[in-house]
C-alpha positions as CSV (number, residue, x, y, z in Angstrom):
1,X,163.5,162.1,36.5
2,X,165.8,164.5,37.8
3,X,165.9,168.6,37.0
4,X,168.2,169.7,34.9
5,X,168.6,173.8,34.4
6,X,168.9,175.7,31.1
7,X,170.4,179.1,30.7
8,X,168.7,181.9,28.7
9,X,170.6,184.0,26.7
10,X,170.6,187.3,25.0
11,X,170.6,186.5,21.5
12,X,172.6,188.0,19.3
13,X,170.1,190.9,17.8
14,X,173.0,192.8,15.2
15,X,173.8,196.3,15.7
16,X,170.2,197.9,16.9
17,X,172.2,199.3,19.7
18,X,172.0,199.2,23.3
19,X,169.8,196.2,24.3
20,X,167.8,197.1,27.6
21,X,165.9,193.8,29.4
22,X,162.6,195.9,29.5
23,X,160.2,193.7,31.5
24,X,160.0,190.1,33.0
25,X,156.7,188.7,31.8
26,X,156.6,186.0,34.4
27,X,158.3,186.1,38.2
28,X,160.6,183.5,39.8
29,X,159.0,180.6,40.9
30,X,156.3,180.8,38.1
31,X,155.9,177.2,36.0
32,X,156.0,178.3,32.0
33,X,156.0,175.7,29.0
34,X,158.4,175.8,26.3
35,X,157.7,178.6,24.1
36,X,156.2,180.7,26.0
37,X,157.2,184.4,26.4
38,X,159.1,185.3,29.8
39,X,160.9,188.9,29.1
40,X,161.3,191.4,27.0
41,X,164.5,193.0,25.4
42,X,164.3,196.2,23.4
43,X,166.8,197.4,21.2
44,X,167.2,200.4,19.2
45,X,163.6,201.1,18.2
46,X,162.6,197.0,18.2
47,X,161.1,194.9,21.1
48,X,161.9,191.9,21.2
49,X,160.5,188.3,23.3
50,X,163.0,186.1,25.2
51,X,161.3,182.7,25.2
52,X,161.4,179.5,27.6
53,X,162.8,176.9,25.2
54,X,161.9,174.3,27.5
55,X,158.9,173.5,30.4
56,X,159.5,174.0,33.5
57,X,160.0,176.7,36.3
58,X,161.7,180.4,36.1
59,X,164.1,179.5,38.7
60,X,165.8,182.6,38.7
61,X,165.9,186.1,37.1
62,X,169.6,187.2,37.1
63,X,169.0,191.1,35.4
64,X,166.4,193.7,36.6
65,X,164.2,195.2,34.7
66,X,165.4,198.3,32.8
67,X,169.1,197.1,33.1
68,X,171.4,196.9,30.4
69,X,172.3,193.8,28.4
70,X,174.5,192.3,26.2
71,X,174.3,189.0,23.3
72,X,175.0,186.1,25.0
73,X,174.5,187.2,28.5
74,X,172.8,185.0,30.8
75,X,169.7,187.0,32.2
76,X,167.7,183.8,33.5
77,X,167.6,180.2,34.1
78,X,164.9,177.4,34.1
79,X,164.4,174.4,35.7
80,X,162.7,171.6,34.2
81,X,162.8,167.4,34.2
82,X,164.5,165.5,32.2
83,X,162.9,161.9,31.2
């Protein structure tokens, strides 16, 4: 097996406005399984989860909490094994 890492994105959320990553639900180095809820994003008046659409561990958090974001920026990444 070797680790492979997967970027997470904003998702494109329409025109809600600003999109602010409000909390990290999990820290770096934590192990999460896929689906599970790692952040936060609200926009507008919504709140929004970012989920981990694979297994494996929150390598690195590349946004602060309470920062600005934007669709399709990369605010994470997670390592996992492939088979």
């Amino acid at each position: 097996m070797s680790a492979v890492e997967y970027e997470i994105r904003v998702p494109d959320l329409g025109n809600l406005g600003p999109i602010c990553l409000s909390s990290w639900l999990v820290e770096e180095g934590d192990e999460v399984q896929a689906g599970d809820r790692i952040a936060e994003l609200l926009a507008g008046p919504a709140t929004f989860d970012v989920s981990s659409p694979i297994s494996g561990r929150l390598a690195r958090c590349l946004v602060d909490e309470e920062q600005p974001v934007h669709a399709g920026q990369v605010v994470a990444v997670i390592e996992g094994d492939t088979d």
